[in-house]
C-alpha positions as CSV (number, residue, x, y, z in Angstrom):
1,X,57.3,-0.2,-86.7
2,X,56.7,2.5,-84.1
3,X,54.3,4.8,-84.6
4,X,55.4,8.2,-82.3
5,X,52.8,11.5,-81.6
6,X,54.3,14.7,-79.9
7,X,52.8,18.1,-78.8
8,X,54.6,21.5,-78.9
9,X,55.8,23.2,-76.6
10,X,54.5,26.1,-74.5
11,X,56.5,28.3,-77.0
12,X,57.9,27.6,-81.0
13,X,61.6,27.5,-79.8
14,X,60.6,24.9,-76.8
15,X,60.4,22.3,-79.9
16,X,58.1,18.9,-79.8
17,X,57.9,16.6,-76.7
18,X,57.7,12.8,-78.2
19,X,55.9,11.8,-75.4
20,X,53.6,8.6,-76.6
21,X,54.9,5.8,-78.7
22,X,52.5,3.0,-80.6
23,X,53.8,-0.4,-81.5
24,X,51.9,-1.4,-84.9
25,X,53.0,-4.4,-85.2
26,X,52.4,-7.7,-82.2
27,X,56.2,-8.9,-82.9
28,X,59.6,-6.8,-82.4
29,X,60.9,-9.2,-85.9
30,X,57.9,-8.2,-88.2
31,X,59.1,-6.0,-91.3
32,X,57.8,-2.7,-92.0
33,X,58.4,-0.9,-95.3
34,X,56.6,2.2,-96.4
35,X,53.5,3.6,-94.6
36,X,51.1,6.4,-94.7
37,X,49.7,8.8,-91.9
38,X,46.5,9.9,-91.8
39,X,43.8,11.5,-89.8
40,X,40.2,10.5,-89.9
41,X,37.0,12.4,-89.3
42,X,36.9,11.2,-86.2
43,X,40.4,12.5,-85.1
44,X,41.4,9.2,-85.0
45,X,45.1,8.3,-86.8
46,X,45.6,5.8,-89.5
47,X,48.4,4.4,-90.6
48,X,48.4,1.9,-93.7
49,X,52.1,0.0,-93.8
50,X,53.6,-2.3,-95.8
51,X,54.5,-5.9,-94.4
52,X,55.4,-9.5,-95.0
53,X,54.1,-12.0,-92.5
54,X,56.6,-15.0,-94.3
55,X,53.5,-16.4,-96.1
56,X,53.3,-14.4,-99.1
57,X,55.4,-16.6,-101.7
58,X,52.2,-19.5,-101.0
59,X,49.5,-16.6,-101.3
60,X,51.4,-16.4,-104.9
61,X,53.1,-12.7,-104.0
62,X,57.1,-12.5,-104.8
63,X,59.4,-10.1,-104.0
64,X,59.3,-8.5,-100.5
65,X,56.3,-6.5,-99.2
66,X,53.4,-8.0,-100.4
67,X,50.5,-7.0,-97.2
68,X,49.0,-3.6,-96.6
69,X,47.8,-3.4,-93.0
70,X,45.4,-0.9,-91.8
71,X,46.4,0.2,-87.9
72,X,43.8,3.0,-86.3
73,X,44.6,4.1,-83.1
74,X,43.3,7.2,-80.6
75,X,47.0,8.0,-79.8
């Protein structure tokens, strides 16, 4: 999952420039299901997302996404 920031343009038809780009997770083959954006106090963004590391069926969780990951970042 890639977590992408942008900053308008000089004027409202100029449009958003996608300019920085933030790979949550370490590996390219590590699912990602739904997520949440947030910003903190701080200015900081959070993003809690869904995943599934392969290890879930022997932490007794069945059926796809079973861990919640916490990324902050000052992107």
């Amino acid at each position: 999952m890639t977590l992408r920031t942008g900053r308008r343009g000089e004027t409202p038809s100029s449009g958003v420039n996608w300019d920085r780009a933030l790979s949550l997770s370490k590996a390219a083959d590590v699912p990602a299901g739904y997520s949440s954006i947030f910003e903190g106090e701080d200015g900081r963004l959070g993003v809690l997302w869904e995943t599934d590391d392969g290890s879930s069926v022997a932490r007794g969780c069945f059926g796809g996404y079973c861990e919640i990951v916490l990324t902050l970042t000052d992107v």
